[in-house]
C-alpha atoms as a printed R data frame, in Angstrom:
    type eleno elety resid chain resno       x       y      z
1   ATOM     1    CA   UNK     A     1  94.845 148.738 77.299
2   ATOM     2    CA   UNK     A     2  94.304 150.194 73.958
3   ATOM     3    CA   UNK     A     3  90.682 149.790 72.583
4   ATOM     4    CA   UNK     A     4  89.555 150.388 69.125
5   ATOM     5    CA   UNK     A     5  86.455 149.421 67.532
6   ATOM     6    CA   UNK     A     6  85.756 148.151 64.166
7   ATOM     7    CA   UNK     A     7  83.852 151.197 63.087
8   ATOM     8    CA   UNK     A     8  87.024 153.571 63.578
9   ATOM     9    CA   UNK     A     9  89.137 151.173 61.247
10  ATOM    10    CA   UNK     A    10  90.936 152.654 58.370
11  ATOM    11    CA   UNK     A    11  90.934 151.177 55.191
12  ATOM    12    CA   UNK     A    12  94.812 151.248 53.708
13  ATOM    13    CA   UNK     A    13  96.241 149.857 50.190
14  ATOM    14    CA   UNK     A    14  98.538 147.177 50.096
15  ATOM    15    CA   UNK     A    15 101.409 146.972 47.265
16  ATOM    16    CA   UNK     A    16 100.738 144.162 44.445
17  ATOM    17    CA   UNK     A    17  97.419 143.464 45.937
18  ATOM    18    CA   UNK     A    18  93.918 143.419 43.472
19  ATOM    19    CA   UNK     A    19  90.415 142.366 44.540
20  ATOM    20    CA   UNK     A    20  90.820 143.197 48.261
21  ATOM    21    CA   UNK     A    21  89.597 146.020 50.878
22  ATOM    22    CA   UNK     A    22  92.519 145.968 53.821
23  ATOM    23    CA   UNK     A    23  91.449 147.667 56.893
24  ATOM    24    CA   UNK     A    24  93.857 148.435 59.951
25  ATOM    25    CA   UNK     A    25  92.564 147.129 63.072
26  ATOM    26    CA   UNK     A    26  95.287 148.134 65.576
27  ATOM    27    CA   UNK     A    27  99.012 150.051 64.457
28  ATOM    28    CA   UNK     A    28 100.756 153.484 62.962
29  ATOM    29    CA   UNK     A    29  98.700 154.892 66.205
30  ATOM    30    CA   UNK     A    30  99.499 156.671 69.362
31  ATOM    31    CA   UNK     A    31  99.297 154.357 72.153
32  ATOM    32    CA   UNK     A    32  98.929 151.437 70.125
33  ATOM    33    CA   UNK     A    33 100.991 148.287 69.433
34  ATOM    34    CA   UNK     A    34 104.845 148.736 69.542
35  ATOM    35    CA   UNK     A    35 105.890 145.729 67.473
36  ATOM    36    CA   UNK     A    36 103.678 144.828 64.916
37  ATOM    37    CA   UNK     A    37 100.102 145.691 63.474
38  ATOM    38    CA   UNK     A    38  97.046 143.899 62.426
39  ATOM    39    CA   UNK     A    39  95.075 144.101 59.768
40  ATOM    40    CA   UNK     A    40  92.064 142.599 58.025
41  ATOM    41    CA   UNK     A    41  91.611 141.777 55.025
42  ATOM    42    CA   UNK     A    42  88.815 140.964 52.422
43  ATOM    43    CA   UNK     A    43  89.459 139.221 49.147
44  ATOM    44    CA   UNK     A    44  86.815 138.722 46.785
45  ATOM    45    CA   UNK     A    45  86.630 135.923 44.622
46  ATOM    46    CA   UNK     A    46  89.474 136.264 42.318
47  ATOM    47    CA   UNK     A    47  91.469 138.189 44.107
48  ATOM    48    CA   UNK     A    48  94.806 137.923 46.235
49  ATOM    49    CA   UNK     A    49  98.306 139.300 46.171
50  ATOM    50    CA   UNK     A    50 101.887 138.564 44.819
51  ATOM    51    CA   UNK     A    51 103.757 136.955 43.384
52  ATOM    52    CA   UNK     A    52 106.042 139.014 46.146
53  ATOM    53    CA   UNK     A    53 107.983 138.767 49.321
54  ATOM    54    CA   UNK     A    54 108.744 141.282 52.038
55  ATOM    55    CA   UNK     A    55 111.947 140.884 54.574
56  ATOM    56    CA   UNK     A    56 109.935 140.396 57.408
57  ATOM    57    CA   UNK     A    57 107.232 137.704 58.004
58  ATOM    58    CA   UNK     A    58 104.249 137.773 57.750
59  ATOM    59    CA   UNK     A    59 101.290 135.622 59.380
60  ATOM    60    CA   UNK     A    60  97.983 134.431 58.096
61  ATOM    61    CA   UNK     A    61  94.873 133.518 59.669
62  ATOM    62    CA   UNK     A    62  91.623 132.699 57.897
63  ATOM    63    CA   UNK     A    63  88.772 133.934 59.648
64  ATOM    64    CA   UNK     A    64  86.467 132.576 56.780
65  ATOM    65    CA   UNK     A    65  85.822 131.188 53.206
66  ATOM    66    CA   UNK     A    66  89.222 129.798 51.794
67  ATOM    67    CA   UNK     A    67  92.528 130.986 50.692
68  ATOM    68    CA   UNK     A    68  95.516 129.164 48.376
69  ATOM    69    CA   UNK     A    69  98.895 130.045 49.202
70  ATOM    70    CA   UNK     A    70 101.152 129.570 46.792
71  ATOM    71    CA   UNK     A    71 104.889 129.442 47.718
72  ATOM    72    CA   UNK     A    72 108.192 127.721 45.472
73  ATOM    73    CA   UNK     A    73 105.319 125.877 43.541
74  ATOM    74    CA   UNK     A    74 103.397 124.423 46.110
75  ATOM    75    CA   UNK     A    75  99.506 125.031 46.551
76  ATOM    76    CA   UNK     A    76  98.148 125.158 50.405
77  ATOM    77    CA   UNK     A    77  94.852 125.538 50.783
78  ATOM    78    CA   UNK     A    78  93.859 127.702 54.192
79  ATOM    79    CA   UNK     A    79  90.425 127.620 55.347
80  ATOM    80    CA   UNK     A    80  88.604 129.002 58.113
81  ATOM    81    CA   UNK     A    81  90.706 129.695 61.250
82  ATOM    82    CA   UNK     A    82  93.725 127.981 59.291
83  ATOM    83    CA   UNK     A    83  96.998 129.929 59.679
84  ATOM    84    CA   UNK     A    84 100.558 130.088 58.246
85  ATOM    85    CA   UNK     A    85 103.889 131.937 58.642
86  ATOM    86    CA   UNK     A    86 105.326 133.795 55.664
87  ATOM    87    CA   UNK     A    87 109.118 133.673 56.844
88  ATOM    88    CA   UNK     A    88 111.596 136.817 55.852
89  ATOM    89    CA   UNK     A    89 111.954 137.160 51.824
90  ATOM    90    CA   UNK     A    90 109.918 133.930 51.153
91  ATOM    91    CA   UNK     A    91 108.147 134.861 47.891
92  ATOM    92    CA   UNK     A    92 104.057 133.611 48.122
93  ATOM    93    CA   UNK     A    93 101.483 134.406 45.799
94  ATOM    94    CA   UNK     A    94  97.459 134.217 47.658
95  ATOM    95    CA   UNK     A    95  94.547 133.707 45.695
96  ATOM    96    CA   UNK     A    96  90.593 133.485 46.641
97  ATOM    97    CA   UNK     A    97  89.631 130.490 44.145
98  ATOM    98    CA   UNK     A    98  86.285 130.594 45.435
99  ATOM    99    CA   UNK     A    99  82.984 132.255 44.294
100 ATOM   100    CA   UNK     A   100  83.029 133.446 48.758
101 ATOM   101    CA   UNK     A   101  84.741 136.280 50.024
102 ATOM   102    CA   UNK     A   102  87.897 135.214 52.203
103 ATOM   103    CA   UNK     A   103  88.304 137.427 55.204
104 ATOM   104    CA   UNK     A   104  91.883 137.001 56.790
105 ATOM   105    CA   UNK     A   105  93.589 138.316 59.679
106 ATOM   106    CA   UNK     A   106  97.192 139.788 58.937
107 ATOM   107    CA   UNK     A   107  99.758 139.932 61.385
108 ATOM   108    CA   UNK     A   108 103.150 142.226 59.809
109 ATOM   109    CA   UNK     A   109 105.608 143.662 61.921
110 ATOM   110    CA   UNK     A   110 106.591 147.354 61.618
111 ATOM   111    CA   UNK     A   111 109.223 147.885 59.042
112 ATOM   112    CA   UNK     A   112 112.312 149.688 60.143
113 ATOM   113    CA   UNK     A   113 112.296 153.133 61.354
114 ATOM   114    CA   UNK     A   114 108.088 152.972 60.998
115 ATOM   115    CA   UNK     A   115 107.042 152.425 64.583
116 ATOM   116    CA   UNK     A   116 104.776 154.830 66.113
């Protein structure tokens, strides 16, 4: 097993990304995940991310207040413990609508050549 605690998180900056404090909760470390990492992020009200896309997925999970997800046009709204798959090169904007900070869970695999 490979513990960490939430006081030894590091916060990291995501590309394209405004009104939000990521922090890496497991990943990029020595005897940590292989395949993917996990991080957490914290919108404020306004903020979010995109309009982007990556070529691998992504996945979502609110943990609380709400989130819109924005992808070819259509609004989703995701609120707490809601969840949704980003697939390969879909592009999605997010954005925190709300006067609450949205916390969300975000689940990326490791882009080529960057595993630990």
């Amino acid at each position: 097993m490979f513990g960490k605690r939430f006081a030894e998180a590091q916060p990291y900056d995501a590309p394209n990304h405004r009104g939000v404090v990521g922090l890496r909760l497991q990943g990029f470390e020595e005897g940590g995940p292989k395949n993917q990492w996990v991080g957490l992020s914290q919108f404020l009200p306004g903020g979010g991310a995109g309009p982007d896309s990556t070529p691998f997925e992504k996945v979502y999970v609110v943990l609380d207040g709400d989130m819109t997800v924005i992808v070819d046009g259509v609004e989703s709204v995701l609120s707490k413990y809601d969840s949704c798959t980003i697939a390969p090169g879909e592009v999605r904007e997010i954005v925190n609508r709300s006067n609450h900070t949205c916390t969300m869970l975000v689940v990326i695999p490791y882009p080529a050549g960057a595993m630990p």
